[in-house]
C-alpha positions in Angstrom: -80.3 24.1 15.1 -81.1 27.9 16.2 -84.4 29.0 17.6 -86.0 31.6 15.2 -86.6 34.1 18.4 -90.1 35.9 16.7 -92.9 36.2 13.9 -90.6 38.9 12.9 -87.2 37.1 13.0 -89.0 34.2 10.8 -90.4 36.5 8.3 -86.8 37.9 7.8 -85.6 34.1 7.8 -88.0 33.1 5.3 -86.8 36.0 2.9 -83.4 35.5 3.3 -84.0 31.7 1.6 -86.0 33.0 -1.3 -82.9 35.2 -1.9 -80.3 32.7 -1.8 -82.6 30.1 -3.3 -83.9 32.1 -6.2 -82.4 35.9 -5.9 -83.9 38.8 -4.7 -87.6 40.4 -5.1 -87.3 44.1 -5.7 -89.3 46.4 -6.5 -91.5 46.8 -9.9 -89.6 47.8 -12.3 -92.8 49.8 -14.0 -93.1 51.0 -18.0 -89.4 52.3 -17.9 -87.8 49.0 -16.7 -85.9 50.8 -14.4 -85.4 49.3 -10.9 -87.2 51.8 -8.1 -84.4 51.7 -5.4 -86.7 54.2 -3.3 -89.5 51.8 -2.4 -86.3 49.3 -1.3 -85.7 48.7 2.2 -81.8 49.3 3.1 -81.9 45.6 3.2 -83.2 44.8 0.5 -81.4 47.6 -2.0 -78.3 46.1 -0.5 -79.0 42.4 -1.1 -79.7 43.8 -4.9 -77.3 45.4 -5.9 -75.0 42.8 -4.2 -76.7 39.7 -6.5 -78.7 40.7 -8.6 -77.8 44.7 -10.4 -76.7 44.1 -14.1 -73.2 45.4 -14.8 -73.4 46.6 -11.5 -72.7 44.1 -8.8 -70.0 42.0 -7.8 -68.6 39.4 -10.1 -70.2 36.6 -8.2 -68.8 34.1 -10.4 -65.5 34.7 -9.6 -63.6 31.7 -8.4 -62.5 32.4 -4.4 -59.0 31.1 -2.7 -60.7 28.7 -0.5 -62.6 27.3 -3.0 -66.0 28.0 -4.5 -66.9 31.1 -5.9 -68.1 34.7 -4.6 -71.5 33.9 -4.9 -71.1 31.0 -3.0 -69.1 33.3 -0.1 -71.5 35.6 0.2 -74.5 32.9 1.4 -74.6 32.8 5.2 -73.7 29.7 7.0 -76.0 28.6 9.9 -74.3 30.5 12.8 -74.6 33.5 10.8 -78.2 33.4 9.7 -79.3 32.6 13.2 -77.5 35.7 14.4 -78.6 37.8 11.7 -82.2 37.4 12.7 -82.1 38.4 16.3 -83.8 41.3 17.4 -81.1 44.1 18.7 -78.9 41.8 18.3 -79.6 40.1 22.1 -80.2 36.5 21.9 -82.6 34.2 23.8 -80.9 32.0 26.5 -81.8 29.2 24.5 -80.3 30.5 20.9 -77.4 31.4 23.4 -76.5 28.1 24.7 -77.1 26.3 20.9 -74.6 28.5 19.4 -72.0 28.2 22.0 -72.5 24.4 21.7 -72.0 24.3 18.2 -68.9 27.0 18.5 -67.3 24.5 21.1 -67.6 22.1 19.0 -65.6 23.1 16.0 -62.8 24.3 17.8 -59.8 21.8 17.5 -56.9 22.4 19.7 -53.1 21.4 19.0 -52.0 17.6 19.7 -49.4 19.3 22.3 -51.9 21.2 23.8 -51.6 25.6 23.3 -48.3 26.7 22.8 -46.8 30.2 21.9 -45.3 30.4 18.5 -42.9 33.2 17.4 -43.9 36.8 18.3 -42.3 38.4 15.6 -44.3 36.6 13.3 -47.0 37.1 15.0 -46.9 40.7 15.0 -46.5 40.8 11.4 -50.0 38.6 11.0 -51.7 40.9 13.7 -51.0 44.0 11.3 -51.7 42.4 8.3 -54.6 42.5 6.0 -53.4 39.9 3.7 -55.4 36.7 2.2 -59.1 36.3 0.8 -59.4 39.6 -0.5 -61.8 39.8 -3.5 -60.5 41.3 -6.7 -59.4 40.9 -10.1 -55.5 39.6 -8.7 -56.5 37.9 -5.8 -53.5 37.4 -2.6 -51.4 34.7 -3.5 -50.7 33.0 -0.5 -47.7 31.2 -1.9 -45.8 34.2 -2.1 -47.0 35.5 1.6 -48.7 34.5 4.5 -52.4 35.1 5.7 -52.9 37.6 8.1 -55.2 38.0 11.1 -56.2 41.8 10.5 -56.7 41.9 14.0 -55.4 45.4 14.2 -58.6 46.6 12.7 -60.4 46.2 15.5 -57.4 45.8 18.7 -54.8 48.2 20.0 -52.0 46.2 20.6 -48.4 47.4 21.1 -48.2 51.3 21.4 -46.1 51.5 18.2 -48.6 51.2 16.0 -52.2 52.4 16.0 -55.0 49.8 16.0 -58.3 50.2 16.0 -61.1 50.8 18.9 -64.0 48.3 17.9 -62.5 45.3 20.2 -60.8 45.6 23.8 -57.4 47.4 23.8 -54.5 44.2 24.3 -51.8 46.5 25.5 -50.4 44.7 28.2 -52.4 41.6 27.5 -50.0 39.0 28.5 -48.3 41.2 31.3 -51.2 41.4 32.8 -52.8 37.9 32.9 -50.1 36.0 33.0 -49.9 32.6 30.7 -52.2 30.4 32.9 -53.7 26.8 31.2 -56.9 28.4 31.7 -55.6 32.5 30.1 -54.2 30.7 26.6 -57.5 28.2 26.5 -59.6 31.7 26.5 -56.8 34.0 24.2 -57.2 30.5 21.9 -60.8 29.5 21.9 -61.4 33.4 21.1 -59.4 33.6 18.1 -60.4 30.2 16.9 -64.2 30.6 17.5 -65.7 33.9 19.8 -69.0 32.5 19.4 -68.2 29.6 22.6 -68.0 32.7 25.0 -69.9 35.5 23.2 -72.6 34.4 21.1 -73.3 36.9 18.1 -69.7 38.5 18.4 -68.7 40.4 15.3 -65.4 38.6 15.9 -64.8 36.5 13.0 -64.3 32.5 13.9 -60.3 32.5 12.4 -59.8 28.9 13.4 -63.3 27.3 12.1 -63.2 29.0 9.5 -60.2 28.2 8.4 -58.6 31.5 7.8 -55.7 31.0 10.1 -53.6 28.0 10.7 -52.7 26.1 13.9 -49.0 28.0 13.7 -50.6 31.3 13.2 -52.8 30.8 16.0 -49.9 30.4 18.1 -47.5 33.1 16.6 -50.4 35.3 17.2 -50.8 34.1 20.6 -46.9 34.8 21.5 -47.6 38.6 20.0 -50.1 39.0 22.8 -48.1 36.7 25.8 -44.2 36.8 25.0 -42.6 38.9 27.5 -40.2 40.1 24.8 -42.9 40.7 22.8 -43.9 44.6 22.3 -47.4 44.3 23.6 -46.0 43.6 27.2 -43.4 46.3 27.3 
């Protein structure tokens, strides 16, 4: 589906199957049978001790919430492997226009059409860090909804500090009004980044299934309610 961009980009495409398909190659282990993490790329060392360092890795047969198990999580889908093998991370106009395709694609948008939910819900899920965490007790998402984590990487209201890795949203709806065509972009960008920029490190919460139609839209209402904090 994506264009492997150079020699280079294949050769790191062609290790990353041996490692999902079989595990990792490291290093020789030598006489002592101890692992030499010093002849290790940073790649590879981290890819090690990730799936393959005894007693020291991640459970990767741990069962996950959505189903499956760690090891199974960790493996790279097919947006993600494409992006990970880009040079500088700047994609050819061809590898630009497949993944936007295929990001269009997967987005589903409400029978209704885009609505705003409830902002105070959705200010709750913007600031929370709840759901899919990895651990030995798990989030229970019976007992409390998923959250967007959003605020690690957006400022939002100035009540709370958010972080600096994504454009500040102070303002976001006070500024650019609720338009058809302002919520089709606030939407498509939480549901799937990858339609407008390809190789985002904005995760895809709608195809991926991390949040729900209603938080989607609650979410949406934090950001365009008048009454909501961000637009004060």
């Amino acid at each position: 589906m994506f264009k492997k961009k150079t020699p280079m980009a294949a050769g790191i495409a062609a290790f990353a199957t041996i490692l999902f398909a079989g595990g990792c190659a490291v290093a020789d282990t030598g006489k002592s049978g101890q692992v030499d993490y010093t002849a290790m790329t940073p790649h590879e060392l981290a890819e090690y001790l990730i799936f393959e360092a005894n007693g020291g890795g991640f459970n990767l047969s741990q069962e996950m919430q959505e189903g499956g198990t760690a090891r199974e999580r960790m493996q790279q889908d097919e947006l993600q492997k494409a992006c990970s093998i880009i040079d500088d991370g700047k994609p050819d106009a061809e590898t630009m226009a497949a993944i936007r395709t295929a990001a269009q694609e997967s987005i589903v948008y409400p029978e209704g059409g885009i609505q705003l939910g409830d902002w105070k819900r959705g200010r709750e899920l913007a600031w929370s860090g709840f759901g899919y965490r990895v651990g030995h007790n798990y989030d229970d998402h019976s007992v409390r909804d998923v959250g967007g984590t959003c605020y690690n990487c957006h400022q939002f209201a100035t009540d709370r500090t958010g972080g600096n890795v994504g454009p500040v949203l102070t303002g976001y709806g006070k500024t650019r009004g609720t338009s058809d065509a302002i919520l089709k972009y606030a939407y498509d960008m939480i549901y799937n980044p990858h339609v407008y920029f390809p190789c985002t490190h904005m995760p895809r919460f709608g195809s991926s299934g991390f949040l729900d139609e209603q938080s989607i839209a609650d979410i949406m209402a934090y950001m365009f309610d008048p009454e909501s904090p961000v637009n004060e």
